[in-house]
N, C-alpha and C positions, 0 to 999 in steps of 0.2 A: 883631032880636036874633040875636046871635050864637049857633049849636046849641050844648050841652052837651056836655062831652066824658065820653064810656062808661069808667067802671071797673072796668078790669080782676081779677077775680080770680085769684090764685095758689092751685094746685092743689099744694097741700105732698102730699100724701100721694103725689102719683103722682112729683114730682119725688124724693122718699125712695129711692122704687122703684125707677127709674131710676138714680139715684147707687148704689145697694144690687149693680144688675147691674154697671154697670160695672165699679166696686169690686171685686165678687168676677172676674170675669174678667181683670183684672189683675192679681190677686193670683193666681187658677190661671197665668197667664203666665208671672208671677215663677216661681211654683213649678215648672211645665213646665220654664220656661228653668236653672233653678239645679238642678234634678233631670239637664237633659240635660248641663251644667255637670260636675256631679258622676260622673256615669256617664262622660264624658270621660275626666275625671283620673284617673276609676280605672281606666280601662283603660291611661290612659299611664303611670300610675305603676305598677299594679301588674299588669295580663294582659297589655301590650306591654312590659314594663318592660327586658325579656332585648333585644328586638329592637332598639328605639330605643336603647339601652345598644350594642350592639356598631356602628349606623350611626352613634354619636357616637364611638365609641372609631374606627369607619373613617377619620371626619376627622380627630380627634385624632393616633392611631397610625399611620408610617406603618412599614410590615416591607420592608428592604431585604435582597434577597440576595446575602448572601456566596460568592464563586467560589473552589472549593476550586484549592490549588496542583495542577498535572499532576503526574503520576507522573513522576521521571525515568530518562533509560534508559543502563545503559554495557555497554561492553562485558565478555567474558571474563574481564579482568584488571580491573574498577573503571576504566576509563578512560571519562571522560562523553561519551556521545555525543549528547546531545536533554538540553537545559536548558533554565530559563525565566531570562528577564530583565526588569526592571521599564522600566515604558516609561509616555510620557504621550500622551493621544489627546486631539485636540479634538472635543469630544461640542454636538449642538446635538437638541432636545425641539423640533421641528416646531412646533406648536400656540402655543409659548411666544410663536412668531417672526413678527412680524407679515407681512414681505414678506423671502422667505426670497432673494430672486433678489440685491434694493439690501443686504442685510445680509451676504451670502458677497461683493459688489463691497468695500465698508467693511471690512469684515472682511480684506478681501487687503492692504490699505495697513498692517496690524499686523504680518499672518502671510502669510507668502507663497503665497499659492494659485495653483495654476498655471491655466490654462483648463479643462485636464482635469480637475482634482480638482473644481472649479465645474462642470462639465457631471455629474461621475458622483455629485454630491449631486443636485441639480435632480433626473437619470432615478432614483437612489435613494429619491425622495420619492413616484414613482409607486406602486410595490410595497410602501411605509414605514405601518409606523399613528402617526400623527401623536403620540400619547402616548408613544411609546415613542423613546426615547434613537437618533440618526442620527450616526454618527461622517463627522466632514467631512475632518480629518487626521492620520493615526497618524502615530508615530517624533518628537516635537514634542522640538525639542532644547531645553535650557534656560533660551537663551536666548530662544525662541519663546515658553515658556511663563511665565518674566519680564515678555513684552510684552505676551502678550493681560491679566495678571493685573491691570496697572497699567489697561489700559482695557476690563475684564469690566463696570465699569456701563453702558457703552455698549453690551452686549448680553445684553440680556434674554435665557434662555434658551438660550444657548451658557455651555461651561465645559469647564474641563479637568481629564480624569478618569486618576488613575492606575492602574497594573496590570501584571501579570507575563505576557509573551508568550513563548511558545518561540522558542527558539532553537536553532541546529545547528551547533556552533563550527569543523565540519568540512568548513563548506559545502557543495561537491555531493558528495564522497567518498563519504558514507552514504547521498544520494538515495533508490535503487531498493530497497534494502535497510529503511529506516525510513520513508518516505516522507514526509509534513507534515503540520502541522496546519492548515488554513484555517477561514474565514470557514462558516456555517451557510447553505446556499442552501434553496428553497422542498423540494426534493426530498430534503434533510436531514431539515427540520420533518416533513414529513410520516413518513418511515420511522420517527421516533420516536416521534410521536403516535400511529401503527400500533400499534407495540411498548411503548406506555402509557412509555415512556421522558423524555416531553419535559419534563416535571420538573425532572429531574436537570438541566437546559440552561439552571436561571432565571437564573442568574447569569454564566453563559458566550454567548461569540458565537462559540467557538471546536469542533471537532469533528474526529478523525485523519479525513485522507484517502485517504491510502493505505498500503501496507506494514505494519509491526509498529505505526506509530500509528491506522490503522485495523484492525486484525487484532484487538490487544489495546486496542481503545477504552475500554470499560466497567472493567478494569482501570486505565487511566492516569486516568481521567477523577475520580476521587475522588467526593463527594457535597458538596453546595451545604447552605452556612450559612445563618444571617439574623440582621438587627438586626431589634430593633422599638423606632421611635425617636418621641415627643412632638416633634408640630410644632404648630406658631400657624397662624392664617389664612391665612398668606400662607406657609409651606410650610416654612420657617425649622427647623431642626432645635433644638429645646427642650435634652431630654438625650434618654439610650437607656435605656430602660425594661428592656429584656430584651437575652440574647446568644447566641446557641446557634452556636458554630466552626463550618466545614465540616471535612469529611474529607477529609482531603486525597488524589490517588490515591495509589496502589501503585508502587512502583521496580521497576524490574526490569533482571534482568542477560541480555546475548545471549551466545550461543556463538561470536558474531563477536569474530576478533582484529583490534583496529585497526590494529597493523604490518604485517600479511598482506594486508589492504586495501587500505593505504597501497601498500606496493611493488607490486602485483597493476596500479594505478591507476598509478602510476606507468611500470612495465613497458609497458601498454598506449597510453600517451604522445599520449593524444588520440585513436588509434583507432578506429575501429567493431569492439568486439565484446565480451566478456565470461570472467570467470573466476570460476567456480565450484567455492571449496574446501570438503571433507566430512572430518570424521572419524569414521571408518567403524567406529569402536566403540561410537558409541551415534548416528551421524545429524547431530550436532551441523553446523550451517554454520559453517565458518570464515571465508569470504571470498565477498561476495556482488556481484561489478562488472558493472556494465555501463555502457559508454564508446562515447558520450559522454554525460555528465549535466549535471545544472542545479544550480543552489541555490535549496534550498526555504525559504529565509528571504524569496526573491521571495514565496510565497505566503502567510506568515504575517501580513502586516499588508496582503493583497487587493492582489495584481498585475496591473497593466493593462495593457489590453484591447491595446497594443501588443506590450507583451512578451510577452504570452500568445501573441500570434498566430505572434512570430516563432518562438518556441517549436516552435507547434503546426505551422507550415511550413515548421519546418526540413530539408532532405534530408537530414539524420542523425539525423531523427528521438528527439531526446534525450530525450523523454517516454516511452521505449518501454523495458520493462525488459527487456533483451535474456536477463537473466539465467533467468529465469522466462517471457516473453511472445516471444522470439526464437525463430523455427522452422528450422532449418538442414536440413541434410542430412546424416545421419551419417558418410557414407564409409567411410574401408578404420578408424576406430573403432571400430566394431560388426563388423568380420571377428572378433574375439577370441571372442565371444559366439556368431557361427555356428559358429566351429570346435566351440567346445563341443555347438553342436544336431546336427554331424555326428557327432562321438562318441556322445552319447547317442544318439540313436536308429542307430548304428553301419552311417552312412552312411560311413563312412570310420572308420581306426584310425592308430596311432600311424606303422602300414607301410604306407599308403596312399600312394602315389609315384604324380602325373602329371604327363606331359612339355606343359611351357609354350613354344611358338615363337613366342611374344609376341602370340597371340590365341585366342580360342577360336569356336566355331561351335554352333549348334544344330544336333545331326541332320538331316540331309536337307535344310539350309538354307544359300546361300550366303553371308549376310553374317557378317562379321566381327567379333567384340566383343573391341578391340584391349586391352591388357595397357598400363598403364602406363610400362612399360618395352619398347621396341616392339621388339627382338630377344628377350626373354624372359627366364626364368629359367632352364629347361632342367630336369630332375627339382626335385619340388619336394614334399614331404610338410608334414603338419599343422605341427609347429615351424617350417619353412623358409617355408613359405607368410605365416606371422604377421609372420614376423620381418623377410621382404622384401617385405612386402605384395603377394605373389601376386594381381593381376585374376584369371586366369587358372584359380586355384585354387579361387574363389571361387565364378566364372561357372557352374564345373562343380556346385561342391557344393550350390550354389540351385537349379540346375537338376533333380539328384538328389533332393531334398527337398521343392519344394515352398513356393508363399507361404505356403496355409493351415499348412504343419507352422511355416513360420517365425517367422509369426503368434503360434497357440499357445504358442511356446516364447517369446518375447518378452515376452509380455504382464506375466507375475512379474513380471521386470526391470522395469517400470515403462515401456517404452514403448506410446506410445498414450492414456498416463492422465497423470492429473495428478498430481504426487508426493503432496498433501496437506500441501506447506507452508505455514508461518504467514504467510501472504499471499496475499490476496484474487487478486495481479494474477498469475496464472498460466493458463499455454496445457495442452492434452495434446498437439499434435502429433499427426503420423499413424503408424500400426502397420496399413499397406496389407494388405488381403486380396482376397480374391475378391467377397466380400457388400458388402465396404465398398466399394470399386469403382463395381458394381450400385448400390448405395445412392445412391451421391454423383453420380455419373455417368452413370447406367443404361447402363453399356456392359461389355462382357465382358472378364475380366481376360486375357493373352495370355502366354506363355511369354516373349516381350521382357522384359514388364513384370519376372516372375521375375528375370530374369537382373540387370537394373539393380539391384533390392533387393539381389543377391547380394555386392554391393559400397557400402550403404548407400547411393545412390543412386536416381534417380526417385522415387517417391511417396511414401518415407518421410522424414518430417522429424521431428525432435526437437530440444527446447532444452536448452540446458545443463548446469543442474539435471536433468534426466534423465538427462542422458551422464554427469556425474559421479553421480549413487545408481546408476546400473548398472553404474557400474565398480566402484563400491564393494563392491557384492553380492558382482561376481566376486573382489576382494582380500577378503572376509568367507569367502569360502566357499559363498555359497550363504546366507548369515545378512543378514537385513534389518530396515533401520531405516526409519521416516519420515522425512524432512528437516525442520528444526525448526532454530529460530533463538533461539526461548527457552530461559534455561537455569537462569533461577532469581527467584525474586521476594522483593523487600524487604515486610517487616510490618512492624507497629508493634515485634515485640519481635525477629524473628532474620531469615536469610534464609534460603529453603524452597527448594530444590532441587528441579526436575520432574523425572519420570520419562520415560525415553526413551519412545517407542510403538515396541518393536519386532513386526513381524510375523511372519507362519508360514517359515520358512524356505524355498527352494528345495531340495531331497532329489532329489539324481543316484540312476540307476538302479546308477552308476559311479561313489567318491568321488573316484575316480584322474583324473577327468578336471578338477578343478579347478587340480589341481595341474599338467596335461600344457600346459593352458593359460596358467596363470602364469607357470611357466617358460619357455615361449615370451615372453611381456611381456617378463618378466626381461631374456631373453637380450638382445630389441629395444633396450631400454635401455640395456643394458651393451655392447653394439657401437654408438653411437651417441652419445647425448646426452651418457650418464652416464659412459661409460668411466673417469674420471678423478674421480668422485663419492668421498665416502668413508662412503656408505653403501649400500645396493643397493635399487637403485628399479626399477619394472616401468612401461611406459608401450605405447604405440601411436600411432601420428598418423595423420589424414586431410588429404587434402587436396579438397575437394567441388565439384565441378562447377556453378555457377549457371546456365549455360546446354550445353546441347547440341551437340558437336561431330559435322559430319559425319565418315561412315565414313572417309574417306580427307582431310578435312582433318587438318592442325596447328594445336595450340594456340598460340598463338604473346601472351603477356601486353602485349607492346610497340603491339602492333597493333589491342586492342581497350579498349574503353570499362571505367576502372578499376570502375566499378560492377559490371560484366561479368567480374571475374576471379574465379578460385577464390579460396574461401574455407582457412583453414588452419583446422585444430585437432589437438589431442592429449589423450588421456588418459594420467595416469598415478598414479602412485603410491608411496609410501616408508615406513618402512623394508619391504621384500618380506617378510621374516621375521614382523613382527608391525607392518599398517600403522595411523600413525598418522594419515596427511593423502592423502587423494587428490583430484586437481585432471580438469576439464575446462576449455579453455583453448579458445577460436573468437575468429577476428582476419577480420572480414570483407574481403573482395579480395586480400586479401593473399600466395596464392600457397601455395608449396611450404609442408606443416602442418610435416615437420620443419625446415625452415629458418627459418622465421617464428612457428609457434608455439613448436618446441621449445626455445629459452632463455627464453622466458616462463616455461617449463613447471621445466624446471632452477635458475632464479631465486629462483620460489617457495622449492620442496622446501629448496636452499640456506635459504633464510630463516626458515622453519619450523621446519628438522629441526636446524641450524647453530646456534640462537640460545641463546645458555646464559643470559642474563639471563631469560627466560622459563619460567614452568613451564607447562609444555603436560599434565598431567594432566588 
């Protein structure tokens, strides 16, 4: 017999039990989960509701900014000298691009890209944050920008962007004077970020670099707008939500005249040297040259690294503003100004008569400190000395006086300092003494040295801009201005006129000796350049030594290296009576100051003081 099979009982009451726990612990589950659920929502909807709200408007909105127009700049009379022009750049977004090396090759078969412009993307992509906008070709003519538009879907991530770049219709003529705007380098960024300034820059790659465009940057530079514009997924611009303008910069007027310039630049004819005109009733610059110059439209859309260099090695060094950064040597210039420190401090008088036999000697010393004119002058007093530009006159009265007295008395006039013109790029030049010497040298100053100073030679050098505001002083009177190139600024509603910075005056112990000096100019003028002027101008010329002639050699200009010749200059000035314009004039190697500077000098004043279409007030 087969065993019986065992019947199983079910245990209902504990199975209940069991179903009862499960049950409810699924049910707390649910609840758990739909409570953590809820506490969710409520924090996205209502305690993060501000946050995720503005990371969705992030993707939504995107804020592009607007680059305010540059200030523009003219001169004296409304004539423009620094304008902007609209221009088209081809702009390529890094990140966008997959292989940026095969896409600028492709890309050259539309647009023409030379080698260079492909190597200086590539090195540009090293220092580049791949988000941000890489320009590959400025100046895109037309017709360039017809061809890439027709085949822009073939690149992702390139496009072409328009915009207003400076311009300088005057090409190099303004150079040294206004200098340019370039490109933003690392050493930019940071000096602005210093000065919490980098802001202002969101919408610019541009920044002044030198002269009145960097002097008056924060002026021209205006203040940066923005869109804020609804885009889709894919970046696509919807509409623009919001607008807010930029400000545009400030205008501004110089006290520079452009005909004065023009002929100054012209007269100069390629040159090595420079002309600086002042009117010497409030400081105003009228002409600010220095030749030979460049055109800074090279540097507004990023000039390469050839042209730079030729630039930079050039032997006429045309980067150099001879106006402002030129150190010369003043010459028989600056005799006007000793005579004045022998008057005053009444190391000699109007009767002072010594006999010149075409050299002079220190006491108890044999060498010879020869007279430009090497049989001499023969009696020779404070007016006669000016006016024929006595060495010999000269050698003595430095000798009598003293570097440190010549020093001191110098210093007012502005030599030795920097004038404090509206331009970064300027030199002070040397105002030699005895401590500076020591200082620079650690060696002992000597009575030689004296004697050389006594004729604006050896160790004193000044640049032009100096030689012209201390001529000025002396046609002033003794009454000084700063040198300043700004003359007035455009607002939204009028144009505001600056005020001069005039300083503490010079006060002679003697007023008589301003005028003893003058007259002397005068006279120099009026037996020479001006005879035949039909107004009365006062001047003086140097002519300056670049190297050192032995005692008993001749100069001889035929025989030595043209870089090796005297340099010429003149100072001068017009009307005598009440002036209007006075000029310092330096023409490097070029020899005799009144034969080579002084119709430069004459030319001006002519053009200036001659021109009836002009209002010179």
């Amino acid at each position: 017999m087969s065993p019986r099979k065992r019947i199983t009982m079910n245990d209902h009451a504990a199975e209940a039990s069991l179903f009862k726990r499960r049950a409810l612990f699924t049910f707390l589950s649910v609840i758990v989960l739909l409570s953590l659920l809820l506490v969710n929502l409520y924090n996205l909807q209502i305690t993060s509701f501000k946050d995720y709200e503005t990371r969705s408007n992030d993707n939504r909105i995107r804020v592009v900014p607007v680059a305010p127009n540059r200030g523009l700049i003219y001169d004296r009379h409304g004539q423009l000298l620094a304008e902007n022009q609209p221009f088209f750049s081809l702009e390529m977004v890094p990140e966008k691009v997959k292989n940026v090396s095969d896409t600028l090759d492709e890309l050259s078969l539309v647009i023409d890209l030379s080698a260079d412009e492909k190597e200086n993307v590539i090195d540009a992509l090293k220092y580049h944050r791949r988000f941000k906008p890489l320009t590959i070709k400025n100046k895109l003519t037309e017709e360039q920008v017809a061809k890439f538009s027709v085949n822009q879907h073939r690149f992702p991530g390139i496009s072409v962007e328009a915009g207003l770049k400076r311009h300088y219709p005057y090409n190099g003529l303004m150079t040294h004077a206004l200098g340019y705007v370039g490109k933003i380098n690392s050493r930019d960024q940071d000096s602005l970020v210093r000065n919490n300034l980098w802001a202002n820059y969101a919408a610019t790659k541009d920044i002044g670099k030198q002269g009145i465009e960097k002097f008056y940057e924060s002026m021209l530079l205006g203040k940066p707008g923005h869109l804020e514009e609804e885009v889709n997924n894919r970046g696509r611009t919807i509409r623009t939500l919001k607008s807010e303008p930029p400000i545009p910069g400030q205008d501004i007027y110089l006290t520079l005249d452009l005909k004065l310039q023009q002929k100054a630049m012209e007269l100069l004819n390629g040159r090595r040297g420079s002309v600086v005109a002042i009117d010497p009733r409030d400081g105003g610059i009228l002409a600010l040259v220095s030749s030979p110059t460049y055109d800074p439209n090279l540097f507004v859309h990023g000039i390469s690294s050839k042209a730079y260099n030729e630039l930079l090695n050039s032997k006429s060094r045309p980067l150099i503003n001879r106006a402002t950064q030129g150190q010369y040597a003043p010459a028989s210039t600056v005799k006007p100004h000793l005579a004045l420190l022998g008057l005053e401090n009444k190391t000699v008088t109007t009767k002072t008569r010594i006999w010149d036999p075409g050299f002079w000697q220190i006491p108890g010393v044999e060498r010879k400190y020869r007279d430009w004119k090497r049989w001499g002058h023969g009696w020779v007093d404070v007016n006669s000395a000016i006016v024929s530009s006595c060495d010999t006159y000269f050698y003595d009265l430095a000798y009598k006086t003293g570097v440190d007295a010549i020093a001191n008395f110098m210093q007012p006039f502005g030599f030795g300092e920097r004038t404090g013109v509206d331009i970064f790029e300027e030199s002070a030049g040397i105002m030699p003494s005895k401590d500076w010497k020591r200082l620079r040298y650690n060696q002992p100053w000597y009575i030689g040295d004296t004697i050389s100073v006594g004729i604006g030679q050896g160790y004193w050098t000044t640049t032009p801009l100096q030689l012209a505001n201390a001529t000025a002083i002396l046609a002033n009177k003794g009454r000084r201005f700063v040198p300043h190139m700004l003359k007035s600024i455009q607002d939204e509603t009028a144009k505001i006129d600056t005020p001069a910075d005039e300083l503490p005056p010079i006060v002679l112990k003697d007023p008589k000796n301003w005028d003893i000096i003058n007259e002397a100019m005068r006279d120099t003028a009026h037996k020479s350049r001006f005879t035949d002027a039909r107004y009365t101008a006062a001047m003086k010329t140097g002519t300056a030594q670049v190297f050192s002639v032995a005692e008993d050699a001749k100069y001889d200009a035929d025989t030595i290296d043209e870089r090796l010749r005297d340099n010429a200059l003149i100072i001068a000035y017009a009307p005598y009576e009440n002036p209007k314009i006075v000029l310092a004039v330096v023409i490097e190697n070029a020899g005799w100051g009144g034969v080579n500077a002084g119709p430069v000098a004459r030319a001006l004043l002519d053009e200036y003081l001659l021109r009836d279409s002009w209002d010179k007030t």
